[in-house]
Backbone as ProteinMPNN parsed JSONL, in Angstrom:
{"seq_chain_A": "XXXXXXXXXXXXXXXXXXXXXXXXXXXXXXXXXXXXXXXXXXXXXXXXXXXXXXXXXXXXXXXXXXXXXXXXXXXXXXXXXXXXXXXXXXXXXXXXXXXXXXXXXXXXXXXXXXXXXXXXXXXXXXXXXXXXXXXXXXXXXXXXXXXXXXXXXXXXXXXXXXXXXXXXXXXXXXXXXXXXXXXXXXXXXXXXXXXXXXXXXXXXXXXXXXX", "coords_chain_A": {"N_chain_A": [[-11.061, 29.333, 2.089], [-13.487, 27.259, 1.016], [-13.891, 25.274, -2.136], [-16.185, 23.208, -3.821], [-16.711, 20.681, -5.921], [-19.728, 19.161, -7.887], [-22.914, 17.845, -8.915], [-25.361, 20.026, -11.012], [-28.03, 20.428, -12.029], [-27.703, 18.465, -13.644], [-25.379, 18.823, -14.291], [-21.703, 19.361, -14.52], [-20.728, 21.105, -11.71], [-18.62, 23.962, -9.953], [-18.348, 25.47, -6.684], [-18.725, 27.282, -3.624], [-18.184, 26.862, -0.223], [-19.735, 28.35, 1.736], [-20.79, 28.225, 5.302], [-23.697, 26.309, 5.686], [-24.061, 26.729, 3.228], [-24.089, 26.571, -0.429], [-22.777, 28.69, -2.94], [-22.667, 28.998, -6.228], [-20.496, 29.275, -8.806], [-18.775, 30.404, -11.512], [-17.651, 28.716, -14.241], [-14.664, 27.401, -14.349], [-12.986, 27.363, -11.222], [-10.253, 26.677, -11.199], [-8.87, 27.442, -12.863], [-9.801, 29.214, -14.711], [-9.94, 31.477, -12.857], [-11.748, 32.733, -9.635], [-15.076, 33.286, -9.591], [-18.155, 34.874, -8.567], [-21.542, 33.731, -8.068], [-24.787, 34.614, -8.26], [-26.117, 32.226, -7.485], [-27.082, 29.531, -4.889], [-27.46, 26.827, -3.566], [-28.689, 24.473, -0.888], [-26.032, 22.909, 0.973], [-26.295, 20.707, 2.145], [-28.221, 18.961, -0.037], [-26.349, 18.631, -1.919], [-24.135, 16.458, -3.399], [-20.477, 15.521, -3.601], [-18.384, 15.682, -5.739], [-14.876, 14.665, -7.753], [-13.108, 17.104, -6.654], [-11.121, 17.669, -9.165], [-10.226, 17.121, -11.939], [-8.021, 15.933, -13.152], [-5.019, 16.301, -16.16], [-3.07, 14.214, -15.293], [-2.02, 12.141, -12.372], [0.314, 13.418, -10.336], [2.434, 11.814, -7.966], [4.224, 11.451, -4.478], [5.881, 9.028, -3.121], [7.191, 7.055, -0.149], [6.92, 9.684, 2.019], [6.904, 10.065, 4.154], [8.499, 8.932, 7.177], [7.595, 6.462, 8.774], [6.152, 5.223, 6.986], [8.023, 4.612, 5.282], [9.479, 3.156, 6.463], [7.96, 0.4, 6.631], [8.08, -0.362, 4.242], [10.913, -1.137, 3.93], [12.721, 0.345, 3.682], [14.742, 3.328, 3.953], [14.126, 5.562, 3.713], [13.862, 7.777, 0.622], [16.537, 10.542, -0.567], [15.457, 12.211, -2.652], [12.579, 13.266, -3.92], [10.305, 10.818, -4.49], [9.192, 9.384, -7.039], [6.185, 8.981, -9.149], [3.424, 7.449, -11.164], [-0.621, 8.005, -11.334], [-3.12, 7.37, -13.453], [-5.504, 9.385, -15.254], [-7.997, 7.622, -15.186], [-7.982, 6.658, -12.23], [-8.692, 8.297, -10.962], [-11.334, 8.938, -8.387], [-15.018, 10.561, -7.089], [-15.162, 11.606, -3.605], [-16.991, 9.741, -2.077], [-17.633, 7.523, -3.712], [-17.3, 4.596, -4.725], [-15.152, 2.188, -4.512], [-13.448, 0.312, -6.355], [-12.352, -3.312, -6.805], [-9.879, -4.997, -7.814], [-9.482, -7.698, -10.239], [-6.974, -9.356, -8.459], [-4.447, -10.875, -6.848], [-4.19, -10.631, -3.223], [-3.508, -8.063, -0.795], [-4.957, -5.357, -0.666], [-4.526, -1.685, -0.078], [-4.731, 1.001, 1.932], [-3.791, 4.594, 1.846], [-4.411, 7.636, 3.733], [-3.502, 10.878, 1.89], [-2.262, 13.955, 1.862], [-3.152, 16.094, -0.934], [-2.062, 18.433, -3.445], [-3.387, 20.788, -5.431], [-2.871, 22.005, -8.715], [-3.026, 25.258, -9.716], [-1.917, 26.588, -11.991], [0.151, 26.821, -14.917], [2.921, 24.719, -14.441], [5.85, 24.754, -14.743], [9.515, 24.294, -14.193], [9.866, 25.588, -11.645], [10.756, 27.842, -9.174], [12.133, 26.935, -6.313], [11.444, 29.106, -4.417], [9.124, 30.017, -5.218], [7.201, 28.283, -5.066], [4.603, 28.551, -3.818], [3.214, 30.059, -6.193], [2.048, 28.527, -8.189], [0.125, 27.197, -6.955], [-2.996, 26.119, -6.392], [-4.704, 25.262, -4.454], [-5.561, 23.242, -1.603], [-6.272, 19.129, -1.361], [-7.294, 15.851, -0.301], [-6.015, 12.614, -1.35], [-6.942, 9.69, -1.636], [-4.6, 7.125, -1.432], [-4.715, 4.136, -3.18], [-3.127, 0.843, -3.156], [-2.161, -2.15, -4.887], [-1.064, -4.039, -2.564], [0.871, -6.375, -2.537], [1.015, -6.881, -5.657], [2.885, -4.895, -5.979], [4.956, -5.348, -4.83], [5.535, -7.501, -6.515], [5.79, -7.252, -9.461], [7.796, -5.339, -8.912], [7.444, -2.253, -9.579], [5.593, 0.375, -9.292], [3.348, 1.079, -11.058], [1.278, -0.393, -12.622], [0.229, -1.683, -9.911], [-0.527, 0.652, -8.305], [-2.318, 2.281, -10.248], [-4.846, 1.415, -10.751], [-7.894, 1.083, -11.793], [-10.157, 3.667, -10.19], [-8.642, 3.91, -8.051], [-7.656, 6.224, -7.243], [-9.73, 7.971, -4.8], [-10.766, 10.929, -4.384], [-11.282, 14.269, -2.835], [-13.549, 15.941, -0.207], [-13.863, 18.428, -0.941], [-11.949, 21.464, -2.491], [-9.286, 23.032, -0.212], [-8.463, 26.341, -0.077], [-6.757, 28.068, 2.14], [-5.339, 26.621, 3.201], [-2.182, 25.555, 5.518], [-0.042, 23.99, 4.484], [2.493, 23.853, 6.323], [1.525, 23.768, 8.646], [1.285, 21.966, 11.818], [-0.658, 19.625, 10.594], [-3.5, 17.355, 11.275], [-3.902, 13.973, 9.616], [-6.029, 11.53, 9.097], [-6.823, 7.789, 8.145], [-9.308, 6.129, 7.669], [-11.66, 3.006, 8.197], [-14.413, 1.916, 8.076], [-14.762, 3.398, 10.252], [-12.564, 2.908, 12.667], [-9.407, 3.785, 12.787], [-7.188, 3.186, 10.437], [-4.666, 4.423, 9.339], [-2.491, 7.411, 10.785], [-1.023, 10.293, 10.669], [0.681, 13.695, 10.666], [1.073, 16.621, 8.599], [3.267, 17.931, 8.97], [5.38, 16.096, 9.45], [6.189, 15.361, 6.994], [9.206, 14.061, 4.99], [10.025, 15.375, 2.631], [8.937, 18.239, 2.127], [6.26, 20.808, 0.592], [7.203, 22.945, -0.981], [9.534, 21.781, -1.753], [8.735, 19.552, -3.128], [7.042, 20.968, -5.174], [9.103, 22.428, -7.091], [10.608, 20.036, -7.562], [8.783, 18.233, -8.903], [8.351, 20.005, -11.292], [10.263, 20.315, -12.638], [11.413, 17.718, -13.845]], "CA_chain_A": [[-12.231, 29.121, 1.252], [-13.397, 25.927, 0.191], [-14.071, 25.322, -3.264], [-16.688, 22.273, -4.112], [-17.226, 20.271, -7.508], [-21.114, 18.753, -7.992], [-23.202, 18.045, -10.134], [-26.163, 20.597, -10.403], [-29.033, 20.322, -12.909], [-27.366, 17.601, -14.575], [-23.916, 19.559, -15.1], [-20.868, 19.361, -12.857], [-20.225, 23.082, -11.525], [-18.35, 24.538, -8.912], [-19.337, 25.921, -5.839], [-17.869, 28.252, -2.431], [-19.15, 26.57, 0.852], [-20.2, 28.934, 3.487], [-21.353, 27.736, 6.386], [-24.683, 25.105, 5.152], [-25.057, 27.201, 1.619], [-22.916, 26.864, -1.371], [-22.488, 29.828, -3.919], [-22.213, 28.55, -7.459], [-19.311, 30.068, -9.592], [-18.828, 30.407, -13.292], [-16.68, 27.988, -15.104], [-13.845, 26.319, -14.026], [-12.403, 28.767, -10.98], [-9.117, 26.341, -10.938], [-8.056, 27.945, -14.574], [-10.253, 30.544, -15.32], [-10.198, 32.358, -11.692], [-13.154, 32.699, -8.995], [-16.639, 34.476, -9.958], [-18.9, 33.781, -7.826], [-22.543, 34.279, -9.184], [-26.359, 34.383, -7.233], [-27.047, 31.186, -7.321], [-27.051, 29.109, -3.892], [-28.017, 25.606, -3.135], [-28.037, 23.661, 0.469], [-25.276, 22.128, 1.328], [-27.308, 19.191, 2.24], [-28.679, 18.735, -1.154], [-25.553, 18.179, -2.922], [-23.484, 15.202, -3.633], [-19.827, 16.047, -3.992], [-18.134, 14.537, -6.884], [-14.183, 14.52, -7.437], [-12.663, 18.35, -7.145], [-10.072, 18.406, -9.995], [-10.132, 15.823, -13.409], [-6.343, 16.24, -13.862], [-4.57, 15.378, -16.933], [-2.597, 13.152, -14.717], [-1.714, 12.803, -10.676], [2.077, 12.708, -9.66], [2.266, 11.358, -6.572], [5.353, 10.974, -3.674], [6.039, 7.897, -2.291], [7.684, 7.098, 1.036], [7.381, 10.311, 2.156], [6.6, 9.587, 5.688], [9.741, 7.866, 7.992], [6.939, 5.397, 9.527], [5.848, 4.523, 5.705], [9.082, 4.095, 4.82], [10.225, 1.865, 7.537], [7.186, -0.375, 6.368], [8.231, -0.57, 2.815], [11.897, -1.87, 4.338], [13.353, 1.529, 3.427], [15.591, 4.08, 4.923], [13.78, 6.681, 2.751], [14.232, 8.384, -0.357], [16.757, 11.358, -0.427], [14.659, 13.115, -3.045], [11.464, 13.353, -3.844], [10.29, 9.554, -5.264], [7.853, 10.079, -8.271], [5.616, 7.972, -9.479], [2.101, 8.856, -11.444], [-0.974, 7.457, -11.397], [-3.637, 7.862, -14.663], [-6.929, 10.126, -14.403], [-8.752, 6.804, -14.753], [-8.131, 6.014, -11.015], [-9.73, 8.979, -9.779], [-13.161, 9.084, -8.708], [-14.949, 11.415, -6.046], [-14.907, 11.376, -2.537], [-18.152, 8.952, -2.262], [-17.692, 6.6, -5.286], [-16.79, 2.974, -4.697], [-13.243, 1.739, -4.879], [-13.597, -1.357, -7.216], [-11.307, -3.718, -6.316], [-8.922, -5.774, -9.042], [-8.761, -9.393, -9.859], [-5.6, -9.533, -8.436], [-4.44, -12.042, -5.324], [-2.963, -9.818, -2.169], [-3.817, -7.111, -0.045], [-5.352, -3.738, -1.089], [-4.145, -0.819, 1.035], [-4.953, 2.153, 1.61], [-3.621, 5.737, 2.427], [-4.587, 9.024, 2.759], [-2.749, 11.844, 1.977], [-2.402, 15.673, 1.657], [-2.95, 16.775, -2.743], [-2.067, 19.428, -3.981], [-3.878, 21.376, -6.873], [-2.301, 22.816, -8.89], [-3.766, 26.296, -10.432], [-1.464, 27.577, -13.272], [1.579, 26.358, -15.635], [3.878, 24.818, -13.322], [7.263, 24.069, -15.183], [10.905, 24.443, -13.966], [9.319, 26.375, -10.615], [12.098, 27.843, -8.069], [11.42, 26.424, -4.9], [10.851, 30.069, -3.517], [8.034, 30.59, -5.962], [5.929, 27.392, -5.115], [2.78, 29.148, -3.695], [2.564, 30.897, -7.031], [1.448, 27.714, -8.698], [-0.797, 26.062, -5.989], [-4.928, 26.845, -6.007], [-5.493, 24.995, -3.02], [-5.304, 21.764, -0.984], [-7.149, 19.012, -0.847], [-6.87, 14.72, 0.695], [-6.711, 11.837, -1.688], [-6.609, 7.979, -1.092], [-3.8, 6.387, -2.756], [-5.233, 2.813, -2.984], [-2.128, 0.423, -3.944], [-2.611, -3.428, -4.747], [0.559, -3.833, -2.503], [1.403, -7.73, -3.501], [1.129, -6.504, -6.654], [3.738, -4.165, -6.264], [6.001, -6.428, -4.863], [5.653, -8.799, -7.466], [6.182, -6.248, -10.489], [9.298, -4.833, -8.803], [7.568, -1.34, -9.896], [4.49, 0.751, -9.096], [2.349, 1.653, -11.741], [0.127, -1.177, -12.17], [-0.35, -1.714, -8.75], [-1.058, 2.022, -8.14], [-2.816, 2.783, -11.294], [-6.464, 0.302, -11.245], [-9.292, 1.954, -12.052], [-10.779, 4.078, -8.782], [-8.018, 3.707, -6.953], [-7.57, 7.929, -6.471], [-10.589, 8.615, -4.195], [-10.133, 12.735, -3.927], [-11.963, 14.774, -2.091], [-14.92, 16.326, -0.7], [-13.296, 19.663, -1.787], [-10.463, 22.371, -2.346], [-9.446, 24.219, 0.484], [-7.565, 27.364, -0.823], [-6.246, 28.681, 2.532], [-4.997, 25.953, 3.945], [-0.838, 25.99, 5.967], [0.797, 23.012, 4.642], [3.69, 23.724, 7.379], [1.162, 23.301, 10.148], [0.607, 19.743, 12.261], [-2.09, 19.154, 10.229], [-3.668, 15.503, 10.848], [-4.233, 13.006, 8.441], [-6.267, 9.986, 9.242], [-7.319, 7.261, 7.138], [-10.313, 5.135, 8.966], [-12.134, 2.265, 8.053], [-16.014, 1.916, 9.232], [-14.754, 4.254, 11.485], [-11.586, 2.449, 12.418], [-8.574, 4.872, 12.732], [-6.001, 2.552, 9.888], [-3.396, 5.262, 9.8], [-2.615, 8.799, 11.437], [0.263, 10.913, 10.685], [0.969, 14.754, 10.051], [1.638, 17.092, 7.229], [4.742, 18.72, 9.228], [6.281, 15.026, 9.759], [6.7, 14.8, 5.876], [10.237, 14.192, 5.008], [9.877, 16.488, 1.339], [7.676, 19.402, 1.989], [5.794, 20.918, -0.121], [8.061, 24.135, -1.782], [10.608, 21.049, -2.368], [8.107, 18.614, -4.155], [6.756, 21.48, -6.253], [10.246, 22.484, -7.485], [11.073, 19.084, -8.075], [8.414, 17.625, -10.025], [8.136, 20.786, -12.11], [11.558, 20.463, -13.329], [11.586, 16.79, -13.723]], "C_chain_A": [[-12.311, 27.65, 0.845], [-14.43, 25.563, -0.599], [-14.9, 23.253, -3.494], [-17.01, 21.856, -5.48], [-18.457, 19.578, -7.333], [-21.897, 18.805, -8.725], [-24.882, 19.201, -9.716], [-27.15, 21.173, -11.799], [-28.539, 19.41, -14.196], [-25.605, 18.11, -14.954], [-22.873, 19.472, -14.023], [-20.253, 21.155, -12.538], [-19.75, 23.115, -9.668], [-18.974, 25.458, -7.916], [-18.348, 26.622, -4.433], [-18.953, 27.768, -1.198], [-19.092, 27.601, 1.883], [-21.478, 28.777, 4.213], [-22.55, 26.578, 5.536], [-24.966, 25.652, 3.761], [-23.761, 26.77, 0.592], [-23.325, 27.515, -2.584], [-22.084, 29.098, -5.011], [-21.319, 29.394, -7.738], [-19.597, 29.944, -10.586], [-17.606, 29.932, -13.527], [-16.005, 27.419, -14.225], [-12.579, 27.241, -12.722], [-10.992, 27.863, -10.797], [-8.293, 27.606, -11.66], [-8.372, 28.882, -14.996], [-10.463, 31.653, -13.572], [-11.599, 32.449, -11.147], [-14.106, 33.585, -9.177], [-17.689, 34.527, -9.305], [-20.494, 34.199, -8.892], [-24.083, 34.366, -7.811], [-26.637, 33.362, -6.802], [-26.52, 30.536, -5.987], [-27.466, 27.641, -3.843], [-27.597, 24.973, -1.447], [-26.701, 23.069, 0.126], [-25.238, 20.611, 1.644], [-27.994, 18.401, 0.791], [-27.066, 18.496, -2.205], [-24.755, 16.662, -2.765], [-21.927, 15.462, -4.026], [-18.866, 15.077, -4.914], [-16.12, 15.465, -6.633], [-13.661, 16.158, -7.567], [-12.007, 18.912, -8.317], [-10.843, 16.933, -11.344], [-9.128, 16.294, -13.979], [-5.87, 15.309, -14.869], [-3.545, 14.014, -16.105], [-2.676, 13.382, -13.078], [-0.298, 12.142, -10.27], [2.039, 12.851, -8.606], [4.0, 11.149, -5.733], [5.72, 10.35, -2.774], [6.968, 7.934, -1.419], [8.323, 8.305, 1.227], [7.281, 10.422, 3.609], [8.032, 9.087, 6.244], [8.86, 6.529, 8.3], [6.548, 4.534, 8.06], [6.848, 3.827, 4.965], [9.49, 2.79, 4.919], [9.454, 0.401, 6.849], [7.663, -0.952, 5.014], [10.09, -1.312, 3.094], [13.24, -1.237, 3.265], [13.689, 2.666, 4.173], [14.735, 5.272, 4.403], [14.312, 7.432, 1.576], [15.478, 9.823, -0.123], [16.317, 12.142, -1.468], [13.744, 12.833, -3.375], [10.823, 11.894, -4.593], [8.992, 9.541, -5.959], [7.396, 8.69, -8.613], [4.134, 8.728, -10.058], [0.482, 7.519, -11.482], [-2.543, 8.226, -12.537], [-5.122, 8.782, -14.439], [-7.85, 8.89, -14.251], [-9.065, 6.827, -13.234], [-8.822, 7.048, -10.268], [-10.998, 8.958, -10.129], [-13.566, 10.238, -6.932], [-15.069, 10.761, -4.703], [-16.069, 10.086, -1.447], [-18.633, 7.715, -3.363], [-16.634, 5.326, -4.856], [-15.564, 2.72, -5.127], [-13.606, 0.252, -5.368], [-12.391, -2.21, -7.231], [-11.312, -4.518, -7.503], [-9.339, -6.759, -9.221], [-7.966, -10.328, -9.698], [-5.585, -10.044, -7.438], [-3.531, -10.754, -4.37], [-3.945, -8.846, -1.394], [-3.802, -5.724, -1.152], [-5.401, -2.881, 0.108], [-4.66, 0.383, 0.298], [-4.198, 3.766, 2.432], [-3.676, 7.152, 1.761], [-3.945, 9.85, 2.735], [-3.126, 13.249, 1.41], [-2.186, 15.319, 0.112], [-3.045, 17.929, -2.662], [-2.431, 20.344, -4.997], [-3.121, 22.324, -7.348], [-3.123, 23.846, -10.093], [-2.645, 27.003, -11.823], [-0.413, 26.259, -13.781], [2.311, 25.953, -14.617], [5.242, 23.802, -14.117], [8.694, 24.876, -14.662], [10.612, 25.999, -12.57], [10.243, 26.325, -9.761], [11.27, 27.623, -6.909], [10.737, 27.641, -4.124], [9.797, 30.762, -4.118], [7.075, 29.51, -6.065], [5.318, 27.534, -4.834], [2.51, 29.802, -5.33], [1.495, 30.021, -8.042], [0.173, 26.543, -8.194], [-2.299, 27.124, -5.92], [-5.195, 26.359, -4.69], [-4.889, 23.434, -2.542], [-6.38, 20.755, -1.128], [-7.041, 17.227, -0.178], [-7.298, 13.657, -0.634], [-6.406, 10.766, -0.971], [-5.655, 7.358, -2.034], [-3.776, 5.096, -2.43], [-3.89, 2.273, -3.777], [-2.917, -1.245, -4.081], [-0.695, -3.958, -4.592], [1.313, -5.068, -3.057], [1.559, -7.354, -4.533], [1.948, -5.678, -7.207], [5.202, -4.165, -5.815], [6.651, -7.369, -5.725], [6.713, -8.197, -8.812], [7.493, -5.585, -10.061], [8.577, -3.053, -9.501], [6.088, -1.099, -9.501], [3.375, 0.722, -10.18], [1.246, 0.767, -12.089], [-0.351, -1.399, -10.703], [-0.84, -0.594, -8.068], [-2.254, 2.682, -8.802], [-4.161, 2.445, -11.474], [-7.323, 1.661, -11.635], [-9.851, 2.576, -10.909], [-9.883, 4.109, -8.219], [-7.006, 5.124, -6.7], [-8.584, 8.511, -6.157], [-9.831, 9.975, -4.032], [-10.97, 13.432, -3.423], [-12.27, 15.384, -0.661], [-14.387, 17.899, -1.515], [-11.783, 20.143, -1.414], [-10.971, 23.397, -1.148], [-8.13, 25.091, 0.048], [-7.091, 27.824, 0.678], [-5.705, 27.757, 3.829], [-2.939, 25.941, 4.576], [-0.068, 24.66, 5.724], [2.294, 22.954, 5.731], [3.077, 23.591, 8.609], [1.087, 21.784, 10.666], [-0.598, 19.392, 11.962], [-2.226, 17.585, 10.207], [-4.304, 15.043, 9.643], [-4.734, 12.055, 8.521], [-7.432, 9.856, 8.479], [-8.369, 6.305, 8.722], [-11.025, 4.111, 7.83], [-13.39, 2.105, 8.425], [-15.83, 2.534, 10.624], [-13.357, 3.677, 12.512], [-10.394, 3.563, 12.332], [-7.098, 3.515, 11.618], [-4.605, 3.18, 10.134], [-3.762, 6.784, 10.21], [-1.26, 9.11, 10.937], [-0.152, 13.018, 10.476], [1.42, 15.432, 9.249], [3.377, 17.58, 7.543], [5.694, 17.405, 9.432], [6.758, 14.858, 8.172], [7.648, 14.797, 5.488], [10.37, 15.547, 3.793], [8.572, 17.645, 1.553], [6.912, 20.009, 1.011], [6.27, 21.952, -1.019], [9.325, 22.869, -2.411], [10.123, 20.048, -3.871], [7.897, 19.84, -5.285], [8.013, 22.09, -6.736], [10.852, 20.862, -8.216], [10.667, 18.018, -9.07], [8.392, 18.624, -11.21], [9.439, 20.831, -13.059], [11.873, 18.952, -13.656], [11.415, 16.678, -15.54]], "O_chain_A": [[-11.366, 26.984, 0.424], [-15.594, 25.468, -0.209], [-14.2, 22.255, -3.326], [-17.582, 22.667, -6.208], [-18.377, 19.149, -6.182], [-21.884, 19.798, -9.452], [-25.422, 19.233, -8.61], [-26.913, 22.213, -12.414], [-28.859, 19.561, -15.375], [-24.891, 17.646, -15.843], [-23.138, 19.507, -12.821], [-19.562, 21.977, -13.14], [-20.232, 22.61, -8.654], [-19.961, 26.139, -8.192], [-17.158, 26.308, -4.42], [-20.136, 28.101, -1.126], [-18.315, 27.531, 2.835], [-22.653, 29.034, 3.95], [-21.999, 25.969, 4.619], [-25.913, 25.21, 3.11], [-22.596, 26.698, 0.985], [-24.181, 26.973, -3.284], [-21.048, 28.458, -4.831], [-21.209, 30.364, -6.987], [-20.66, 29.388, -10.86], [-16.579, 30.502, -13.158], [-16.577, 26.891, -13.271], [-11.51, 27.688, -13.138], [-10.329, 28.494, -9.974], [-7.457, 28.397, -11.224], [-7.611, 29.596, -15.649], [-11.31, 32.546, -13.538], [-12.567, 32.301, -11.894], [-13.882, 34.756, -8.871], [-18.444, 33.777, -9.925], [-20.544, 34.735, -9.999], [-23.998, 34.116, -6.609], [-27.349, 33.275, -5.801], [-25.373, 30.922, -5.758], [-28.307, 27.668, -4.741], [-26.474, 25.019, -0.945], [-26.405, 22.793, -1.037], [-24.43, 19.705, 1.445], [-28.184, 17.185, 0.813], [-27.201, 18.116, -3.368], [-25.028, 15.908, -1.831], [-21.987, 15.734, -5.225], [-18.712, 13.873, -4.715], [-15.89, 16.385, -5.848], [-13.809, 16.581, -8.714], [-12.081, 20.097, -8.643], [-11.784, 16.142, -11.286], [-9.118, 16.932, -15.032], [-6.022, 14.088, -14.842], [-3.504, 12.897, -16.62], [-3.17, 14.367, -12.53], [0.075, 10.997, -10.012], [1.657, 13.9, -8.087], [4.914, 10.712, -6.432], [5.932, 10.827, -1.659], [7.808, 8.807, -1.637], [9.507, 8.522, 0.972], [8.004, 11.331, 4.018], [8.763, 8.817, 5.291], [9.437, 5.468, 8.065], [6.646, 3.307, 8.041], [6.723, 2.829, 4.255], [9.734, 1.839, 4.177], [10.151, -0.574, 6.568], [7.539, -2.166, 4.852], [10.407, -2.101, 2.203], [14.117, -1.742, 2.564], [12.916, 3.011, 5.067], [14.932, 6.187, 5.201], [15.501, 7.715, 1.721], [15.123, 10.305, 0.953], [16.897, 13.217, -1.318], [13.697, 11.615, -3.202], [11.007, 12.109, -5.791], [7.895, 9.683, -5.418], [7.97, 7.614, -8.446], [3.701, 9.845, -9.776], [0.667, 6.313, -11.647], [-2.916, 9.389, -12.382], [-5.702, 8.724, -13.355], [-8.562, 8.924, -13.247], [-10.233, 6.989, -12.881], [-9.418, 6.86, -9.207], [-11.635, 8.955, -11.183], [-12.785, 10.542, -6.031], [-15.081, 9.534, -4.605], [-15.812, 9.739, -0.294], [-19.734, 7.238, -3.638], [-15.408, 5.332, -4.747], [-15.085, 3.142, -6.179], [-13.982, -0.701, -4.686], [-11.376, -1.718, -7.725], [-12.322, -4.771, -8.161], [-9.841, -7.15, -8.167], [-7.882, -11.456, -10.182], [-6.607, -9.905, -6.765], [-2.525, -10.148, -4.739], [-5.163, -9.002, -1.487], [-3.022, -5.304, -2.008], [-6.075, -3.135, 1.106], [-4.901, 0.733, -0.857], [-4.195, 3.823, 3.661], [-3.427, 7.686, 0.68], [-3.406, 9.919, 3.84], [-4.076, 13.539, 0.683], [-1.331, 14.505, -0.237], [-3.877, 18.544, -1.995], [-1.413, 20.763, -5.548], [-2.713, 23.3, -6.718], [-3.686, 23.407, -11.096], [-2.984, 28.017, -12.432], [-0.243, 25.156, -13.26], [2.457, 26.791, -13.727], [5.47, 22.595, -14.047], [8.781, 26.093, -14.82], [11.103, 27.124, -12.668], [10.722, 25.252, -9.394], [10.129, 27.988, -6.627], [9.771, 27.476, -3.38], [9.472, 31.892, -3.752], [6.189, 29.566, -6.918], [4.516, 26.713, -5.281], [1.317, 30.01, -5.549], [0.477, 30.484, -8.557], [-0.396, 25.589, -8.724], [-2.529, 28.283, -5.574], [-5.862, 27.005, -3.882], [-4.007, 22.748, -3.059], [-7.513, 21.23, -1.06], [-6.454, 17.397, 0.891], [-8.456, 13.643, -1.05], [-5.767, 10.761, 0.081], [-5.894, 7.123, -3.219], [-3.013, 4.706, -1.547], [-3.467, 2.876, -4.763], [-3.981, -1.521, -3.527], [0.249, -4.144, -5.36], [2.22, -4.94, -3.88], [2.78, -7.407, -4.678], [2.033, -5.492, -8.421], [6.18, -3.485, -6.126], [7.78, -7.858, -5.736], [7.873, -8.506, -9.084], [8.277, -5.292, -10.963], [9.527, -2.502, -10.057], [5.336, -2.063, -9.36], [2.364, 0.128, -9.808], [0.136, 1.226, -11.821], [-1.55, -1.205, -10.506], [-1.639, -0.834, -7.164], [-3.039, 3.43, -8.22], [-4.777, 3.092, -12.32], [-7.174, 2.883, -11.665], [-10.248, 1.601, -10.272], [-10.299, 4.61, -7.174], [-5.913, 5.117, -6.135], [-8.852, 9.528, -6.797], [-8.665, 10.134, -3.67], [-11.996, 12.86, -3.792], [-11.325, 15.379, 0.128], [-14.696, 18.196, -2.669], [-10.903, 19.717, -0.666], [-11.975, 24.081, -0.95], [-7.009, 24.614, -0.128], [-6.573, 28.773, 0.091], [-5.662, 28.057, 5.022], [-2.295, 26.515, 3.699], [0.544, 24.188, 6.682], [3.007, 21.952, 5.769], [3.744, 23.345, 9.614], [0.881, 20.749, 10.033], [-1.466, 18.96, 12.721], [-1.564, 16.766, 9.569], [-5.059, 15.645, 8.879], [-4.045, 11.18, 7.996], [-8.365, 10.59, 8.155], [-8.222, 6.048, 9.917], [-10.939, 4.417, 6.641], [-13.382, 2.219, 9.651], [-16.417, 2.336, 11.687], [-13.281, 4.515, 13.41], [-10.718, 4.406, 11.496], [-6.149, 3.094, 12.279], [-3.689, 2.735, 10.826], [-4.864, 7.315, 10.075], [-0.425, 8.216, 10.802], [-1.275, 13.408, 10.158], [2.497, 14.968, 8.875], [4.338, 17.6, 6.773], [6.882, 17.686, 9.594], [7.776, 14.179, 8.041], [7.747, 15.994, 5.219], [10.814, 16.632, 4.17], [7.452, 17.629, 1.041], [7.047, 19.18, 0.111], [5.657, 21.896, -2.085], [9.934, 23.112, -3.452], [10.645, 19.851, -4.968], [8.568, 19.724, -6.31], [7.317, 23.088, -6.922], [11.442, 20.777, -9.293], [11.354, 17.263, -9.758], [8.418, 18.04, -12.294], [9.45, 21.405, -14.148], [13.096, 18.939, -13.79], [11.543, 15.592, -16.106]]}, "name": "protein", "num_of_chains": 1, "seq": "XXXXXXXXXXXXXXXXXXXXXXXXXXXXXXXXXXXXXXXXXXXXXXXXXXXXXXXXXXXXXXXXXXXXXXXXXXXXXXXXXXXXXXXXXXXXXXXXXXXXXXXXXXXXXXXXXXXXXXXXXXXXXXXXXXXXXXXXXXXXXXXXXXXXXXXXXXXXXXXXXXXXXXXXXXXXXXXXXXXXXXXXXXXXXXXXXXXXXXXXXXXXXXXXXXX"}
């Protein structure tokens, strides 16, 4: 299923895409569960704005081998945390405003995870119980900037710099070779897969939940 946020008579409301229509819902179906209701709009007529507005977004750096290598790292042996503030997200169509900082601004995209309930001190063999769905952000860094600082969070953190989006897909196989590419005006920047990730996804959610 995949679950859309938009705005729709001035209000931002959720929505269930099938095929060119999308099914409004009632309320918030992360937190309050899915309803669906009558109402319909094109698919074409909407504008999709960012899926979640999380109190925060913890993120896991060099989780890739090829990302690693780049960063002039062997890789993490557990999961390497880092967070970045709801400021930086915006939706999947909304301008990345760049700093007034000297260096290179990068970009990559990666698999997010939503998370649908309480998720504290979660046994690794109970991490579907806490996940609503999937969905791809951009984690824009200002990498000089995170060289300089010797630490992430300013250089991670700007304003815009967690494009998320276009929606949640709820039945998605994080253990499949799902691709991942980031493009540029069409431009292929990076490619990788979800099954190449060194921390999977039953490990991360166990590990930030208990953190």
């Amino acid at each position: 299923m995949k679950v859309v946020r938009f705005r729709h008579e001035g209000e931002p409301r959720y929505g269930v895409i099938d095929g060119d229509v999308v099914t409004l819902v009632e309320g918030d179906p992360i937190h309050d569960g899915l309803t669906t209701t009558n109402d319909t709009v094109a698919l074409v007529d909407i504008v999709p704005l960012a899926p979640v507005t999380p109190s925060k977004v913890i993120c896991v750096g060099m989780n890739f081998a090829e990302h690693a290598a780049e960063m002039h790292h062997d890789g993490p042996q557990t999961p390497l945390i880092f967070l970045k503030p709801p400021t930086a997200v915006i939706g999947p169509g909304d301008d990345i405003i760049l700093p007034p900082v000297e260096g290179r601004i990068v970009h990559e995209g990666e698999l997010a995870i939503v998370i649908g309930s309480v998720a504290h001190r979660v046994p690794e063999k109970n991490w579907a119980d806490v996940i609503f769905g999937y969905t791809i952000a951009n984690d824009v860094s200002a990498r000089d900037v995170m060289f300089a600082d010797g630490q992430w969070a300013r250089a991670k953190g700007f304003d815009t710099f967690c494009p998320i989006g276009p929606w949640i897909e709820t039945e998605f196989d994080p253990f499949a070779h799902n691709e991942i590419s980031t493009r540029v005006d069409g431009e292929v920047r990076r490619h990788g897969f979800t099954g190449d990730m060194t921390h999977k996804v039953p490990e991360i959610i166990a590990f930030v939940s208990n953190a």
